[in-house]
Backbone as a chain_set.jsonl record, in Angstrom:
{"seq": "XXXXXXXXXXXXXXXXXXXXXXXXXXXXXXXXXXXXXXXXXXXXXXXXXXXXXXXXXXXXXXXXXXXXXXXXXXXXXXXXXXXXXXXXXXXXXXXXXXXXXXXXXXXXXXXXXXXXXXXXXXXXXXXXXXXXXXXXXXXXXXXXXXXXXXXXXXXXXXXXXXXXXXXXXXXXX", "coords": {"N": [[23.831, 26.049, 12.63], [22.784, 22.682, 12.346], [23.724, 19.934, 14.19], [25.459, 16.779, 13.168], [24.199, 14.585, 14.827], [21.71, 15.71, 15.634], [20.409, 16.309, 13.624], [20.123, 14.197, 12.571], [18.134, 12.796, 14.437], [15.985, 14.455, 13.889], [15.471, 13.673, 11.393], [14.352, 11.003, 12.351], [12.659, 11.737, 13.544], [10.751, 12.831, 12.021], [10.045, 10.463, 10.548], [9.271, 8.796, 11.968], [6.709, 10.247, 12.974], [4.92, 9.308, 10.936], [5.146, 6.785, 11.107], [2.752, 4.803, 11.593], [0.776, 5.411, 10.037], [2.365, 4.237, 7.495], [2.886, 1.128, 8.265], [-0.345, 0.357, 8.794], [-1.08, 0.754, 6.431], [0.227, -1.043, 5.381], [-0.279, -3.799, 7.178], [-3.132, -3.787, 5.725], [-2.476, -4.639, 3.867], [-1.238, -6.918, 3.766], [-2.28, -8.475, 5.875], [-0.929, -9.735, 8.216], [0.085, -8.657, 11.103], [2.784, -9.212, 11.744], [4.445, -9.266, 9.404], [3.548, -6.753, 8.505], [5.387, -5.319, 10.112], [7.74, -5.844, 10.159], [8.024, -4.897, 7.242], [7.076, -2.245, 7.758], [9.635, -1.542, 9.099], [11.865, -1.897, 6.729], [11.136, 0.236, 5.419], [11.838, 2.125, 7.194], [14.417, 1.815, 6.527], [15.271, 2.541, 4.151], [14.483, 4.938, 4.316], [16.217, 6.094, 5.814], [18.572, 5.842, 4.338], [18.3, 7.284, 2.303], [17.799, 9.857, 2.906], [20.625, 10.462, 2.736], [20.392, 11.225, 0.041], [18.212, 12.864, -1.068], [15.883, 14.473, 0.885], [12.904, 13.376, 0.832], [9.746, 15.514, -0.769], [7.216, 15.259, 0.217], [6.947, 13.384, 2.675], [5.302, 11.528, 3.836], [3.639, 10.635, 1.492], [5.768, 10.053, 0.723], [6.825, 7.576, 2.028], [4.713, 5.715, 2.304], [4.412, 5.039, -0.753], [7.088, 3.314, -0.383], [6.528, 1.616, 1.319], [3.871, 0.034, -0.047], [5.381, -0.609, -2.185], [7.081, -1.89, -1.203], [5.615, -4.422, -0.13], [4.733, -5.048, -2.415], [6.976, -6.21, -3.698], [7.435, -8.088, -2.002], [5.113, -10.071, -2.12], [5.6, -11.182, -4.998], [8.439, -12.229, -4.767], [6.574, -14.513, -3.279], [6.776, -14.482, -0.385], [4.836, -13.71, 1.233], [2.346, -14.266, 4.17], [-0.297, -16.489, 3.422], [-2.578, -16.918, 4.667], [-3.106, -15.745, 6.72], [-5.441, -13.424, 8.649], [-5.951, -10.101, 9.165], [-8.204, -9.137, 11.306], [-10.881, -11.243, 12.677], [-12.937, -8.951, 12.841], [-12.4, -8.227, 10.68], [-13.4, -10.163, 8.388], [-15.985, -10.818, 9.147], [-17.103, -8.114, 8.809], [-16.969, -8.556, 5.917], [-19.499, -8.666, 4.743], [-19.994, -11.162, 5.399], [-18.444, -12.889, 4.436], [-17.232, -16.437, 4.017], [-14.164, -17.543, 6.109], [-12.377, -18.859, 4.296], [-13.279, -18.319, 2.172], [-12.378, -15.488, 2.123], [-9.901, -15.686, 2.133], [-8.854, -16.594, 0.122], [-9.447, -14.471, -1.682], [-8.0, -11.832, -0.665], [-5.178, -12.797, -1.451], [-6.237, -13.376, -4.435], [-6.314, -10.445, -5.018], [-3.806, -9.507, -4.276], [-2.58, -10.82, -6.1], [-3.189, -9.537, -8.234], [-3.382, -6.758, -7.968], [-0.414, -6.907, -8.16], [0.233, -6.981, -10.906], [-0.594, -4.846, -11.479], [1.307, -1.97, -12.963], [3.624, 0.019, -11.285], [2.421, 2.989, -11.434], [-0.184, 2.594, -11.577], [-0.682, 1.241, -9.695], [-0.119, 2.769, -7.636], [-1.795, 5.021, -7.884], [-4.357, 3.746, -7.317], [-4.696, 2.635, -4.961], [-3.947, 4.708, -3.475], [-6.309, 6.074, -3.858], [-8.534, 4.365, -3.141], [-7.482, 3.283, -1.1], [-7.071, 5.125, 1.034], [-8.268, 7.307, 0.532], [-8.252, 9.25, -1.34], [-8.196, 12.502, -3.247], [-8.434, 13.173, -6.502], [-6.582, 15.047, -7.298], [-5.255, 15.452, -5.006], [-3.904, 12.911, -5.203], [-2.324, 13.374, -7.729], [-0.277, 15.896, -6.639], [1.052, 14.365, -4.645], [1.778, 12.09, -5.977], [3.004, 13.974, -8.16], [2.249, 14.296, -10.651], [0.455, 15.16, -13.362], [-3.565, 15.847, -12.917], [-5.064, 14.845, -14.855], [-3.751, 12.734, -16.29], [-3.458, 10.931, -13.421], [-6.143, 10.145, -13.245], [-6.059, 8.876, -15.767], [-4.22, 6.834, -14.657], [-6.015, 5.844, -13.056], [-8.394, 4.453, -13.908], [-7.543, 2.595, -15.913], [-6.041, 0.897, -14.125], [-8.616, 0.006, -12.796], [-10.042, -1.341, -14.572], [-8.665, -3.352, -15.584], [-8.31, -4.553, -13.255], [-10.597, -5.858, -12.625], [-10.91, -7.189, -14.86], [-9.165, -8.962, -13.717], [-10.411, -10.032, -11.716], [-13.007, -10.213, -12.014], [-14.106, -12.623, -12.96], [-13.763, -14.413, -11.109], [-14.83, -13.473, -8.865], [-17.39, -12.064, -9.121], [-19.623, -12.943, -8.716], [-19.802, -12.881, -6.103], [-19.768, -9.991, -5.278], [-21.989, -9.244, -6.693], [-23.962, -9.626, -5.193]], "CA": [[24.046, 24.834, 11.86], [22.545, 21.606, 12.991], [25.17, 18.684, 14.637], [24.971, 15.468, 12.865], [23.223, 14.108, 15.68], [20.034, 16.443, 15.563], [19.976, 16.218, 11.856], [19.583, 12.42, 12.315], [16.911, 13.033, 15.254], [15.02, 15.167, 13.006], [15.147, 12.486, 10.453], [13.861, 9.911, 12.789], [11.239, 12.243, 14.294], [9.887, 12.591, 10.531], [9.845, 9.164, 10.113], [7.973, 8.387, 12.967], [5.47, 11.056, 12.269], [3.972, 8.638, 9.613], [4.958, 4.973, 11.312], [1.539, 4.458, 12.066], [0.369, 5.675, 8.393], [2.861, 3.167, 7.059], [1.685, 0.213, 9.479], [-1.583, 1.099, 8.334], [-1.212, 0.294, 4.848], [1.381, -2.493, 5.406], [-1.242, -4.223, 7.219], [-4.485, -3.53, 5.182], [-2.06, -5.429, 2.121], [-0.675, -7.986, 3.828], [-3.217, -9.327, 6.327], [-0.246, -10.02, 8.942], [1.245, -7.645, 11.901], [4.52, -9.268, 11.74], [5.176, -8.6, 8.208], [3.489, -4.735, 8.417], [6.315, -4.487, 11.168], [9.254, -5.869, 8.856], [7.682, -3.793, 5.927], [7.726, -0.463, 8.445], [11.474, -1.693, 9.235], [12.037, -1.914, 5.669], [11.019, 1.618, 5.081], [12.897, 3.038, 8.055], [15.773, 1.495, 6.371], [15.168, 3.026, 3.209], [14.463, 6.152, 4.623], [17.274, 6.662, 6.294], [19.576, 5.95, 3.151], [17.636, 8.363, 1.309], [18.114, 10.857, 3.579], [21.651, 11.06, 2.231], [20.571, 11.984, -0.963], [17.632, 14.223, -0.983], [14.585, 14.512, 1.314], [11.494, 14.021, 0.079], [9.393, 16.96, -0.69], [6.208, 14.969, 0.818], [7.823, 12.139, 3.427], [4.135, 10.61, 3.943], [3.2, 9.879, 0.828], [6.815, 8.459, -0.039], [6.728, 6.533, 2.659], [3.459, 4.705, 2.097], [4.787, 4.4, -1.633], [7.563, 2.572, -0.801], [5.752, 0.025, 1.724], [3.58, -0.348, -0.535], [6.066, -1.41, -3.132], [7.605, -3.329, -0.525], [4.392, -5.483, 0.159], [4.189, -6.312, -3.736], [7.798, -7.442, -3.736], [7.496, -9.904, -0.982], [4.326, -11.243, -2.774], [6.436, -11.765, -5.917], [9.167, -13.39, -3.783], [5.87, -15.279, -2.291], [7.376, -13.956, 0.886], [3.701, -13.347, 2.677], [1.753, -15.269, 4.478], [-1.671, -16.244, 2.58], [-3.401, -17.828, 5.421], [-3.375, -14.988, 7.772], [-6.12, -12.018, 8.499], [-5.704, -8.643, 10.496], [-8.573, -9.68, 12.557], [-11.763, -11.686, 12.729], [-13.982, -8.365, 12.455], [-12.436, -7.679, 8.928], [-14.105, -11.084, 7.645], [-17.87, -10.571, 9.492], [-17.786, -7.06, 8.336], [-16.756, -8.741, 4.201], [-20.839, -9.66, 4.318], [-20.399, -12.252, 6.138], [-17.81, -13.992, 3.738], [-16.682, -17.296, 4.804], [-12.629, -17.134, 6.322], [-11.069, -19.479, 3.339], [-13.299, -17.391, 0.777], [-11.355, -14.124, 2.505], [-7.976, -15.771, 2.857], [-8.546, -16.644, -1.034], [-9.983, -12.965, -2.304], [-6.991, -11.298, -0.138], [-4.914, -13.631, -2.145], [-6.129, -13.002, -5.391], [-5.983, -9.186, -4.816], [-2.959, -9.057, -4.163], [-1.618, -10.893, -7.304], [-4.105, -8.606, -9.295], [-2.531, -5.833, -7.575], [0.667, -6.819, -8.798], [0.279, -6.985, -12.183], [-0.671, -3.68, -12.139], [2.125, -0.993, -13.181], [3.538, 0.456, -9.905], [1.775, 4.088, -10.929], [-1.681, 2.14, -11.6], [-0.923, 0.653, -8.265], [-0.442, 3.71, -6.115], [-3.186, 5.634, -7.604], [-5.877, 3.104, -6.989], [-4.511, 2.317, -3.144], [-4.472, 5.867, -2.496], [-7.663, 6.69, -4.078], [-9.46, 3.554, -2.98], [-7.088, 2.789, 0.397], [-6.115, 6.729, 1.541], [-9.523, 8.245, 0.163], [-7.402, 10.628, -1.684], [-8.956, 13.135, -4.403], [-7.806, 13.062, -7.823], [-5.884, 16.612, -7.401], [-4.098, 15.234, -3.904], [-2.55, 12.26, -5.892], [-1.546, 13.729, -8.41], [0.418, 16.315, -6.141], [1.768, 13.651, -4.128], [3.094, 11.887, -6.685], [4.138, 15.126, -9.228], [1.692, 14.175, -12.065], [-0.973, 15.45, -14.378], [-4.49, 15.494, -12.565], [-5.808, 13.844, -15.637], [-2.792, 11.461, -15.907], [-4.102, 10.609, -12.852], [-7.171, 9.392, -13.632], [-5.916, 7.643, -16.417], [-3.643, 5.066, -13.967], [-7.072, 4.894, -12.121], [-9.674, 3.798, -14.819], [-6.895, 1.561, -16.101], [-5.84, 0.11, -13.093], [-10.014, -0.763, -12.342], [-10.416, -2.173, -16.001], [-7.411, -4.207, -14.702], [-8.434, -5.416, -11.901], [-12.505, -6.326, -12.954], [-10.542, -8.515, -15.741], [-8.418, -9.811, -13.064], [-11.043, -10.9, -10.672], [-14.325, -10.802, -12.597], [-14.8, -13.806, -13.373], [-14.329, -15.644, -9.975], [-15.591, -13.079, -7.932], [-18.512, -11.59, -9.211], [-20.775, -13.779, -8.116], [-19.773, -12.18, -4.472], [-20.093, -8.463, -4.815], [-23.294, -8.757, -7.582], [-24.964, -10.221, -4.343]], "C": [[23.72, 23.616, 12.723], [23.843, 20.482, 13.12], [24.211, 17.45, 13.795], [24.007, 14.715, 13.691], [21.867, 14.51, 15.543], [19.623, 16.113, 14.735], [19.2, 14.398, 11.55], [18.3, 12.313, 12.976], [15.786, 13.375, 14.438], [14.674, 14.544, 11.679], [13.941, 11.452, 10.88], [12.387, 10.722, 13.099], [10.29, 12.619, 13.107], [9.475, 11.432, 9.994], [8.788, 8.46, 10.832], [6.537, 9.036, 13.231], [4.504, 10.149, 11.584], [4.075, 7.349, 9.981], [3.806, 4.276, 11.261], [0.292, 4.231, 10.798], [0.903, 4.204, 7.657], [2.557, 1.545, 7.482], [0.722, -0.389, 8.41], [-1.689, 0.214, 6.691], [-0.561, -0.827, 4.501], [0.337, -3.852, 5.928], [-2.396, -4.875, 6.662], [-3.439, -4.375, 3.973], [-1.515, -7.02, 2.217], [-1.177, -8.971, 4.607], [-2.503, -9.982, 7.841], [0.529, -9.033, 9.649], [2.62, -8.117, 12.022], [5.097, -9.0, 10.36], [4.949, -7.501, 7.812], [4.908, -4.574, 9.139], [7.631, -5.004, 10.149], [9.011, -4.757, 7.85], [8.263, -2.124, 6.614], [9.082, -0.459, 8.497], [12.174, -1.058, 7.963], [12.038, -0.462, 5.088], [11.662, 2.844, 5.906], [14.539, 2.924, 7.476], [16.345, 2.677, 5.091], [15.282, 4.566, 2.989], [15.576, 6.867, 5.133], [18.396, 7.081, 5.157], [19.087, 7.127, 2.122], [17.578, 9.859, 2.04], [19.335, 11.728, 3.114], [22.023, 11.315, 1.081], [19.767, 13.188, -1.343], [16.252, 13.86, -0.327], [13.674, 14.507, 0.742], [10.387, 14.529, 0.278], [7.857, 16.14, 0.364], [6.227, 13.534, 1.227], [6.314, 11.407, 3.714], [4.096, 9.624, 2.666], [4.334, 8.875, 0.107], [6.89, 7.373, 0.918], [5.739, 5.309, 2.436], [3.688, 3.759, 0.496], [5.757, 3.334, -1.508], [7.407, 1.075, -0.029], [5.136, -0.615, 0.839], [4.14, -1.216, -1.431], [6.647, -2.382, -2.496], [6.811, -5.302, -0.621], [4.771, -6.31, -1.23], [5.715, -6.99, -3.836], [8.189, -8.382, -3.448], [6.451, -10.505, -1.574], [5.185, -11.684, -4.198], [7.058, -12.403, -5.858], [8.261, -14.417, -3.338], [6.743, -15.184, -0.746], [6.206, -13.46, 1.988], [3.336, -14.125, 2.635], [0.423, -15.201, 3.598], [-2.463, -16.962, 3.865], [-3.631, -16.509, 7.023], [-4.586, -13.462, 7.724], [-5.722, -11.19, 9.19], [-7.036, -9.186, 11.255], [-9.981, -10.432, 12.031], [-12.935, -10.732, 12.662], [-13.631, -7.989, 11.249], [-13.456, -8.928, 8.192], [-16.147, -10.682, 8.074], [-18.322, -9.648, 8.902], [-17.858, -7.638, 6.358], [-18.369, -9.097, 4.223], [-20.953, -10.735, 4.753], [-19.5, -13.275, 5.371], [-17.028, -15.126, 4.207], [-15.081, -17.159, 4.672], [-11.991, -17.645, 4.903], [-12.022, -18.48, 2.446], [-12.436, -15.778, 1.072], [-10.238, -14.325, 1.96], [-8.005, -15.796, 1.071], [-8.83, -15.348, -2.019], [-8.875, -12.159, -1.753], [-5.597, -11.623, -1.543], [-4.765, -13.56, -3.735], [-5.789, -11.63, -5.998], [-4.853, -8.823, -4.93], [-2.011, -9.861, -5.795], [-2.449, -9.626, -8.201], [-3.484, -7.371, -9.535], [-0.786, -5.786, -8.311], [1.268, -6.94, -9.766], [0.184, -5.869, -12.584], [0.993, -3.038, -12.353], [2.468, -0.442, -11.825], [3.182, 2.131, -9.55], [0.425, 3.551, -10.703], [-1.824, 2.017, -9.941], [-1.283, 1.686, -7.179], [-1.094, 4.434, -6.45], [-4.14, 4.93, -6.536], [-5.646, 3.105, -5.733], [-4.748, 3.512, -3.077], [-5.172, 6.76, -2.796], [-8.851, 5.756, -3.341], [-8.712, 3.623, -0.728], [-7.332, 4.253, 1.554], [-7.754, 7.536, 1.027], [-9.311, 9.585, -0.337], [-8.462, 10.977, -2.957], [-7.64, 12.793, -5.519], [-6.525, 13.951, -7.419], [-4.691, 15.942, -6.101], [-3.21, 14.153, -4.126], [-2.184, 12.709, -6.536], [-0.205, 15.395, -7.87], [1.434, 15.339, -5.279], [2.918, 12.836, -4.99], [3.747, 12.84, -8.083], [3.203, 14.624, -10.781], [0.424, 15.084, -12.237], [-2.145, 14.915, -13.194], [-5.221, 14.27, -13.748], [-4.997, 12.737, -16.444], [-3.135, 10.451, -14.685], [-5.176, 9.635, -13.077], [-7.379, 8.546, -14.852], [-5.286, 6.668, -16.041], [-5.249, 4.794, -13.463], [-7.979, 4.175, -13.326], [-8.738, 2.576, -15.0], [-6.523, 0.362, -15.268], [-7.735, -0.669, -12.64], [-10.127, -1.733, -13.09], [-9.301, -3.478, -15.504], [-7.756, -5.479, -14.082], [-9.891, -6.426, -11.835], [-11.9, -7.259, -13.676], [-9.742, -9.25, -14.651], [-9.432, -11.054, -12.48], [-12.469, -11.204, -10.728], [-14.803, -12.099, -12.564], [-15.064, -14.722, -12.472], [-15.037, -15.293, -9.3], [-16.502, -12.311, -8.05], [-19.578, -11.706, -9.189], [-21.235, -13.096, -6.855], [-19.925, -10.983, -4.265], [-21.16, -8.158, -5.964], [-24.424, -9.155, -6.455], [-25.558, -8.846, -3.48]], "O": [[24.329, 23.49, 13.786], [24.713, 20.291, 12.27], [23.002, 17.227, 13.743], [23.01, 14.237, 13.152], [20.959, 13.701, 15.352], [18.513, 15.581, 14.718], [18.374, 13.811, 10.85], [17.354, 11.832, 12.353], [14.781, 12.675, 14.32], [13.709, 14.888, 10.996], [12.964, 11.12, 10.207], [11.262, 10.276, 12.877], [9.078, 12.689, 13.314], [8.65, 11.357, 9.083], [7.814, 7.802, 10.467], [5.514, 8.459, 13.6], [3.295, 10.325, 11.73], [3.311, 6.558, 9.43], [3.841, 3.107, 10.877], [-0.609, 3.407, 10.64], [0.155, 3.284, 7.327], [1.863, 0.894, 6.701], [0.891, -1.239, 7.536], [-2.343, -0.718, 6.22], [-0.751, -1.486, 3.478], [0.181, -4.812, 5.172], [-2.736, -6.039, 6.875], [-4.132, -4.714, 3.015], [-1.388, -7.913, 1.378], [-0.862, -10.146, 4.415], [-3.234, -10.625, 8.594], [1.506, -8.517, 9.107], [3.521, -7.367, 12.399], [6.225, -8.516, 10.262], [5.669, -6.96, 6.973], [5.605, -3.649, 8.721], [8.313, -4.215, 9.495], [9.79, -3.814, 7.709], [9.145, -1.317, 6.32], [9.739, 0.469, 8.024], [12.86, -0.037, 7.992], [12.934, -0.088, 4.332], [11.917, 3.997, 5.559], [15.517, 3.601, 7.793], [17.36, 3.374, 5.067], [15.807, 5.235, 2.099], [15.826, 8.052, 4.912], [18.948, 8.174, 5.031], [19.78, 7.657, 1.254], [17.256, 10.87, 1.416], [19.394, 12.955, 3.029], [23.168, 11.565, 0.708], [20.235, 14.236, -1.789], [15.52, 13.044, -0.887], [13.362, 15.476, 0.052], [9.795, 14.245, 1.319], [7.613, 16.791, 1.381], [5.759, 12.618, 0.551], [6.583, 10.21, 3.816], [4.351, 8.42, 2.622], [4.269, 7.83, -0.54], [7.025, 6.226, 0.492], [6.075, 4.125, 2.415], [3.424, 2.571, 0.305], [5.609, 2.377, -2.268], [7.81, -0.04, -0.359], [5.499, -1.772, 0.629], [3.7, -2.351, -1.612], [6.793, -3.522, -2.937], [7.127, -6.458, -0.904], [5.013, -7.509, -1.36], [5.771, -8.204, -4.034], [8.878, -9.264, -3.961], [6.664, -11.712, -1.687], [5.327, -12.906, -4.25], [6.93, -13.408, -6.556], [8.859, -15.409, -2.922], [7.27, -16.192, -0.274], [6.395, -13.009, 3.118], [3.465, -14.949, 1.729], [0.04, -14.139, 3.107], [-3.098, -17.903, 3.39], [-4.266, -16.673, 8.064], [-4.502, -12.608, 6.841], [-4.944, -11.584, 10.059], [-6.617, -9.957, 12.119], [-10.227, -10.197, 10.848], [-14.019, -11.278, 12.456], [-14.482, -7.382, 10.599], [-14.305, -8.508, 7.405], [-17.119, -10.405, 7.372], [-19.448, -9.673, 8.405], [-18.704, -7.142, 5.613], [-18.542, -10.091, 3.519], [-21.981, -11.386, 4.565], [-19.714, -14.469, 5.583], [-16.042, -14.807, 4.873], [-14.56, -16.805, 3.614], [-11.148, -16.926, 4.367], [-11.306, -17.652, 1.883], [-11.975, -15.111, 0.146], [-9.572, -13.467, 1.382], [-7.189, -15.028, 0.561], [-8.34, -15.368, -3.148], [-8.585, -11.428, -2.7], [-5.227, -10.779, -2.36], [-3.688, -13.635, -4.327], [-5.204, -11.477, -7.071], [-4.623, -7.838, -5.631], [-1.012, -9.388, -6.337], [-1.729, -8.837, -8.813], [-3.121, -6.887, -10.608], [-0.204, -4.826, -8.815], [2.493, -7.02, -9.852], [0.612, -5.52, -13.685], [1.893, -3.713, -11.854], [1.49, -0.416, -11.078], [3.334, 2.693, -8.465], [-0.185, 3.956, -9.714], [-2.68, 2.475, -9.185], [-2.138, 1.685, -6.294], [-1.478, 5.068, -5.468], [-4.538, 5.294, -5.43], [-6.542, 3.693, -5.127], [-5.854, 3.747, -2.59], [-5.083, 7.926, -2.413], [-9.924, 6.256, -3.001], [-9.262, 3.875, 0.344], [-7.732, 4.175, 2.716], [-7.984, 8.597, 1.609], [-9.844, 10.649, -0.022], [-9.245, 10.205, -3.51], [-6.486, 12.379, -5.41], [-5.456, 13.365, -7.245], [-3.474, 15.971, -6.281], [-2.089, 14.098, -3.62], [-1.0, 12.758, -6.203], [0.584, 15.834, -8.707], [2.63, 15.628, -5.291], [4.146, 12.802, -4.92], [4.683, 12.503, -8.808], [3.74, 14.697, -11.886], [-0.344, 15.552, -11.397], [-1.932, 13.873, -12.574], [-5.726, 13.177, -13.493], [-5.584, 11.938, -17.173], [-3.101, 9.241, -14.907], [-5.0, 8.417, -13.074], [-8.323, 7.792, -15.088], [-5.414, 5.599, -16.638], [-5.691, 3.645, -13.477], [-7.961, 2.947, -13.237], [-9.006, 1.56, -14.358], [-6.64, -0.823, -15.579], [-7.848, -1.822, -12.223], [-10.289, -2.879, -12.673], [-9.729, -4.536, -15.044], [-7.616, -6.692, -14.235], [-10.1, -7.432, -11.157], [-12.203, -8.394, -13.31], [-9.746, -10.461, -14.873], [-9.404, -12.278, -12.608], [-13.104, -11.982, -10.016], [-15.887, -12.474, -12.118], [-15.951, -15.575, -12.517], [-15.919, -16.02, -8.842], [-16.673, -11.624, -7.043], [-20.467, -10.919, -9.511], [-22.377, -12.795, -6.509], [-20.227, -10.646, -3.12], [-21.313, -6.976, -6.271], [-25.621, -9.041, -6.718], [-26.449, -8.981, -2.641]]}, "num_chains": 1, "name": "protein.A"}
């Protein structure tokens, strides 16, 4: 029988398994390493409390879900920064897009993003972000393969009406 102590160890050492995963995606949404590192906090916190009700069956992908959800509730709060990038080679590599057209396409993304539904949402991130197959989200999160691919189409159609109209000038180029 494991001692409370281990049991907690073996918590943490699952958690930290994926910090880097979580990060990762906290990052890539928010454009700022000090609020990926609150967000990871945020999910260690979460994690822990959830510990004392039931593990979950695949601790990656809940983890990433619930940064993720984190991210969109601090943009709802307006709780991120909009003026910040992860680095100066994410903009050179956008085509060359100038910084305020970034800081404002980041920006719009992320409200776009948060209009979606929060399954639309974590398909598309972790088909578009995670390079996941159809079949490996829909195991991750417990659905229909072709449930699946109906948050994703939806969530695109979505998102093209979201941001069509300002920014399609910039990726028809």
């Amino acid at each position: 029988m494991m001692s409370d102590a281990s049991h907690a160890s073996s918590d943490d050492d699952r958690f930290e398994a994926h910090r880097t995963a979580v990060f990762q995606r906290a990052l890539r949404l928010t454009g700022c390493t000090a609020t990926a590192e609150d967000v990871v906090q945020d999910c260690y916190l979460r994690w822990q409390a959830q510990q004392d009700k039931a593990a979950p069956t695949c601790p990656r992908a809940w983890l990433i879900t619930v940064a993720t959800r984190r991210v969109f509730e601090l943009a709802r709060g307006k709780q991120l920064p909009t003026t910040t990038l992860q680095s100066e080679h994410e903009v050179t590599s956008a085509a060359e897009m100038p910084r305020g057209d970034w800081v404002m396409l980041r920006g719009d993304m992320l409200r776009a993003l948060s209009e979606l539904t929060d399954m639309q949402r974590d398909v598309l991130l972790n088909k578009v972000l995670e390079e996941a197959t159809f079949r490996e989200i829909a195991v991750q999160l417990d659905i229909a393969i072709p449930t699946v691919k109906t948050h994703y189409l939806r969530a695109l159609r979505q998102m093209r009406e979201k941001l069509g109209a300002r920014w399609s000038t910039f990726y028809e180029n």
